[in-house]
C-alpha positions as CSV (number, residue, x, y, z in Angstrom):
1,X,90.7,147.6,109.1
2,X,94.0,146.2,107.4
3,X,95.1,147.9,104.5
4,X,97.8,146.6,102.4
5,X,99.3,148.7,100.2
6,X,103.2,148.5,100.1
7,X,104.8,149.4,96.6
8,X,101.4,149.3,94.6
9,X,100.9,153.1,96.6
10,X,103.6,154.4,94.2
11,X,102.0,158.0,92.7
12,X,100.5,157.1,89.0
13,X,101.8,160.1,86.8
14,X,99.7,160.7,83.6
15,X,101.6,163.4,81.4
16,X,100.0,164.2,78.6
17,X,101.3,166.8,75.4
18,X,98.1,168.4,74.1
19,X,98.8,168.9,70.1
20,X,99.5,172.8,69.6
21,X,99.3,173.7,73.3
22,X,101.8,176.1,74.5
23,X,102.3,173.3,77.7
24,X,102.1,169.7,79.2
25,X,99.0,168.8,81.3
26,X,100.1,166.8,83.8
27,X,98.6,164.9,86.4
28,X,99.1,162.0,89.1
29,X,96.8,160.3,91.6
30,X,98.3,158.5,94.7
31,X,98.0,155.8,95.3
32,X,97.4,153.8,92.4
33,X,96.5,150.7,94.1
34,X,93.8,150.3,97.3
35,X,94.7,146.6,99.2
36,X,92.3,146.4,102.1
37,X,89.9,144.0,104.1
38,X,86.6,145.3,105.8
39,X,83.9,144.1,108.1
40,X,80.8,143.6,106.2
41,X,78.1,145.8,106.8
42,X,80.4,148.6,108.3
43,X,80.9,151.3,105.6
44,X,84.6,152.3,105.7
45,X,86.9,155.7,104.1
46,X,89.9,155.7,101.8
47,X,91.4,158.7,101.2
48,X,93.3,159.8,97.8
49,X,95.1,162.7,96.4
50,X,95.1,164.1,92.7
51,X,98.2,166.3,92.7
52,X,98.3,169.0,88.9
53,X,101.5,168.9,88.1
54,X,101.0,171.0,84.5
55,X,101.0,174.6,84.3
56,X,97.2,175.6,83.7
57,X,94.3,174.9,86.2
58,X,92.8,171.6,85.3
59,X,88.8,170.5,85.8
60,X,88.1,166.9,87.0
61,X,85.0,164.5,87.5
62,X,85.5,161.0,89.2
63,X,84.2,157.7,87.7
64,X,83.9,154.5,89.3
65,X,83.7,151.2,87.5
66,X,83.6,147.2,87.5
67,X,87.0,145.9,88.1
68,X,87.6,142.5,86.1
69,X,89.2,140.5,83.7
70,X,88.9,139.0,80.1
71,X,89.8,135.3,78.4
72,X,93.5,136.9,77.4
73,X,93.7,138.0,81.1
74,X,93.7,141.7,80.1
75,X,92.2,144.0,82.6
76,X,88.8,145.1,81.4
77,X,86.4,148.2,83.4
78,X,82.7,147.7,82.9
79,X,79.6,149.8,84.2
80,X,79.2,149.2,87.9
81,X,77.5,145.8,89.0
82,X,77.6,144.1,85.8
83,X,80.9,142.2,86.9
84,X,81.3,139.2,89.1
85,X,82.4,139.9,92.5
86,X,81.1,144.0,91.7
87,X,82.2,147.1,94.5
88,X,81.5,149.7,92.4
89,X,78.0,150.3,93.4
90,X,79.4,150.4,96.9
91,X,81.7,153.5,96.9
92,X,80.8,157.2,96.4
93,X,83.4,159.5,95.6
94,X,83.6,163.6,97.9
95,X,83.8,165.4,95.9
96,X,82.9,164.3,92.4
97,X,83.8,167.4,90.4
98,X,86.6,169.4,91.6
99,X,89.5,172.2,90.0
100,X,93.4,172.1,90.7
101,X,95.2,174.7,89.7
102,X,98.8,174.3,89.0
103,X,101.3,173.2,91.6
104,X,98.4,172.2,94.0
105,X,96.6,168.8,95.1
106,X,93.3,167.6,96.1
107,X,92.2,165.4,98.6
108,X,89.1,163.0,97.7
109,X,87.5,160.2,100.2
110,X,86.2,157.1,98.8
111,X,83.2,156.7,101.5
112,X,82.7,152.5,100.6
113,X,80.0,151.1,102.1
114,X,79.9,147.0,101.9
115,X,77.0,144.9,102.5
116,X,76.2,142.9,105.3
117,X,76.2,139.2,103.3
118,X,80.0,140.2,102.0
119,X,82.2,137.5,101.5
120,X,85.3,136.9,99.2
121,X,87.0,139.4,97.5
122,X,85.5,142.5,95.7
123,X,86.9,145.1,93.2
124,X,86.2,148.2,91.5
125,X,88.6,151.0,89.4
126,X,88.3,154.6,91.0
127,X,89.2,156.8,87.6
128,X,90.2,160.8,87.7
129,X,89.2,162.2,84.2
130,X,89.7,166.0,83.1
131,X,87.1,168.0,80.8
132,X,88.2,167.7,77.2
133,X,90.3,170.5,75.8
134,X,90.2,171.4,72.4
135,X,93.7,171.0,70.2
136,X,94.9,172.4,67.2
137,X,93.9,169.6,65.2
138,X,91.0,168.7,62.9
139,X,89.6,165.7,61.7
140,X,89.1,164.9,58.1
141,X,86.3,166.3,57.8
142,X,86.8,169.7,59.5
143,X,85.8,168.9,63.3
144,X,88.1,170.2,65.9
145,X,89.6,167.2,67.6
146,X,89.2,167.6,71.9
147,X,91.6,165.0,74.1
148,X,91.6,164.7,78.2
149,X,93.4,162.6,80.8
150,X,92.2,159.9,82.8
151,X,94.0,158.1,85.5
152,X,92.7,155.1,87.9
153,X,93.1,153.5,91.2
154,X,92.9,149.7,91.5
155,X,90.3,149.3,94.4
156,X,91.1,145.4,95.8
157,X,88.7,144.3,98.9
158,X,88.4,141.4,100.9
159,X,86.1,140.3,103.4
160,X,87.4,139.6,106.4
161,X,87.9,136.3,108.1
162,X,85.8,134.9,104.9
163,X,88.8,134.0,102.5
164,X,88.7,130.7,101.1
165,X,92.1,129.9,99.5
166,X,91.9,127.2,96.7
167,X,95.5,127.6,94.5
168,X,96.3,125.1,91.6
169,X,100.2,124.9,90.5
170,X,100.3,122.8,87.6
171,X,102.1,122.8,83.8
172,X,105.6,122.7,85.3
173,X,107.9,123.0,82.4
174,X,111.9,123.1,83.5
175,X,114.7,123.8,81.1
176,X,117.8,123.2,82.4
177,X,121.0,125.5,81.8
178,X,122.8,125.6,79.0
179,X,125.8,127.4,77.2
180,X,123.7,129.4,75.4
181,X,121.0,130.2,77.8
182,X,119.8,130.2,82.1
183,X,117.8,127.6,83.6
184,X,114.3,128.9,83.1
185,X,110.6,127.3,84.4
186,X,107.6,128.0,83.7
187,X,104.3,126.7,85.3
188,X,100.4,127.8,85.5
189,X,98.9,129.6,88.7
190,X,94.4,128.9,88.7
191,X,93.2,131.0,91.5
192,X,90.3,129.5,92.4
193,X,89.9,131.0,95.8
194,X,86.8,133.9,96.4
195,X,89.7,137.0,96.8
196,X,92.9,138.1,95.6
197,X,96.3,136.8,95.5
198,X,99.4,138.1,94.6
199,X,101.8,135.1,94.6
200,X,105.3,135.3,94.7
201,X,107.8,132.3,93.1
202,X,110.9,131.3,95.0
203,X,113.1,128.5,93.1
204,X,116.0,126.6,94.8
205,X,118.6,124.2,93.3
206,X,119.8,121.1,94.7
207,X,122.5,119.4,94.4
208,X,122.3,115.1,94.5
209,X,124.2,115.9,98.1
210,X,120.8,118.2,98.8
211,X,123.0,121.1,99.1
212,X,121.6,124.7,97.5
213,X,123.7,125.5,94.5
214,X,121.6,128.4,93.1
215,X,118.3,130.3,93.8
216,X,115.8,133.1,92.0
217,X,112.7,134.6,92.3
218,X,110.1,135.9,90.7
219,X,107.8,139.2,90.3
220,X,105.3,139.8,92.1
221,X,102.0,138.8,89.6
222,X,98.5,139.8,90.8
223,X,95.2,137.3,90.0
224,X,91.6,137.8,90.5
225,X,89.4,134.8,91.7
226,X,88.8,132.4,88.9
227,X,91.8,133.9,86.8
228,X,94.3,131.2,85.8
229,X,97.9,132.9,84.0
230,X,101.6,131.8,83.2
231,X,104.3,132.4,85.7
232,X,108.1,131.7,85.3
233,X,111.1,132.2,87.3
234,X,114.7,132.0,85.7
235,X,117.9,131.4,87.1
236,X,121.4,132.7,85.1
237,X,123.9,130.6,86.6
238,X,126.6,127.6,85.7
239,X,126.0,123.8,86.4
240,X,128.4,121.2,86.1
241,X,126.4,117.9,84.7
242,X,124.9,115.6,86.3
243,X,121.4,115.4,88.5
244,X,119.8,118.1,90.2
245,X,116.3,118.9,92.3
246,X,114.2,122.3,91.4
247,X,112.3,123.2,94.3
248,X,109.6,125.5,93.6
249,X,107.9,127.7,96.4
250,X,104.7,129.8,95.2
251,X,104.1,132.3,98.5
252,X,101.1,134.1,98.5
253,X,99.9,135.5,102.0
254,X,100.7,133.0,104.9
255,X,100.2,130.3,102.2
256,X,103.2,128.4,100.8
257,X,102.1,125.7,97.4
258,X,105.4,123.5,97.2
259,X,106.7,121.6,93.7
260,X,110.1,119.4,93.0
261,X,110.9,118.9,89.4
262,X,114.1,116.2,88.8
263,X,116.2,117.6,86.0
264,X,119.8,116.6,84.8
265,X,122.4,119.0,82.9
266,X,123.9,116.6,80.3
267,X,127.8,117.0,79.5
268,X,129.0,119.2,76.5
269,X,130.4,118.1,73.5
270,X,132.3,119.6,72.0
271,X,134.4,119.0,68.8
272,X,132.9,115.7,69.2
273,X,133.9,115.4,72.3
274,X,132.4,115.2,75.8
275,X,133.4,117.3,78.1
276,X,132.0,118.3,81.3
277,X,129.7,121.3,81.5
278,X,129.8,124.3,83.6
């Protein structure tokens, strides 16, 4: 089974200062992020690690929900199965309920078991939550106010060999350089694929000869299938005037979606002159 992780395994660190307690609780779950492909119908492990941090023994319970998103592409976690494209019903965390007492870590395995018709991409949020502990604090009307942690790994699975990769640039919007300000563009990404991507923008800039006078790139930006969002890439350097080519590369995968966008830096004036821009 591939499993792509790279920088998304980063350690998620949750500190959290409990009103009146005499210490930080602190917690972090690695990795934060599960990338991977499976065979349908052949259930599959991923192992993670809650490590306490804090200075008291902590008490945790796992959760698993729907992965998903809403209309301002905000992530959003649901009960299990009543998103589209659902794993949550698939995994079962050992153990559910643990303790870790300071300075020590946990191992967990996320036994996933996919089903046999499988195809696309699937997603679900793995969440570490500790047992409420009582602060110092009331409400207004007298009740003692209790506060916990909760931390979550982003579960991302694709079935293999059944990806079907449908990617719509469109929106282009190019603003040349100026004195005041970088050469920015912006354009919309509609993943209408059945999995995952993370694309990637790459900008080059021609010159009327077709040589490369200046070049960016872009985060990283993750989108679930169906989830359509802004990218932009912006490039801080000097033009002289005249006409130029923008040659935008969105990479996701193996893929490669190409645009070219004409644009022309006009001459200064200055004083009421016109001069030549840089």
């Amino acid at each position: 089974m591939k499993n792509s992780v790279k920088n998304f395994l980063l350690p998620v660190l949750l500190i959290l200062i409990i009103a009146g307690a005499s210490s930080a609780q602190s917690i972090g779950l690695a990795p934060a992020q599960i990338v991977a492909d499976f065979k349908p119908g052949v259930p599959f492990e991923q192992e993670l690690s809650v490590a306490n941090n804090g200075s008291e023994a902590v008490e945790l319970h796992v959760q698993i929900t729907d992965l998903w998103y809403n209309d301002k592409n905000e992530k959003v976690f649901t009960a299990p199965g009543t998103s589209p494209r659902s794993a949550a019903n698939w995994i079962q965390f050992v153990p559910e309920k643990f303790e870790v007492v300071p300075g020590a870590s946990q191992k967990m395995k996320a036994i996933i078991t996919p089903p046999v018709d499988a195809r696309g991409g699937y997603y679900a949020v793995l969440f570490v939550e500790s047992k409420p502990v009582a602060t110092n604090k009331e409400t207004a009307d007298g009740k003692r106010v209790f506060t916990n942690m909760r931390i979550g790994c982003l579960v991302m699975l694709t079935a293999r060999n059944s990806e079907a990769y449908n990617v719509n640039l469109n929106d282009l919007k190019l603003v040349p350089p100026s004195a005041n300000q970088g050469l920015k563009l912006t354009f919309s990404v509609d993943n209408e694929s059945n999995t995952h991507i993370f694309p990637l923008a790459r900008l080059a800039i021609l010159s009327p000869q077709h040589k490369l006078v200046g070049k960016a790139e872009s985060e990283m930006k993750r989108f679930l299938p169906g989830q359509k969002d802004t990218m932009g890439v912006n490039w801080d350097g000097d033009l002289n005037s005249g006409d130029y080519t923008a040659v935008l590369s969105l990479v996701y995968g193996s893929h490669v979606e190409t645009r070219q966008i004409a644009f022309t830096v006009p001459e200064k004036v200055v004083n009421g002159t016109t001069t030549a821009s840089k």
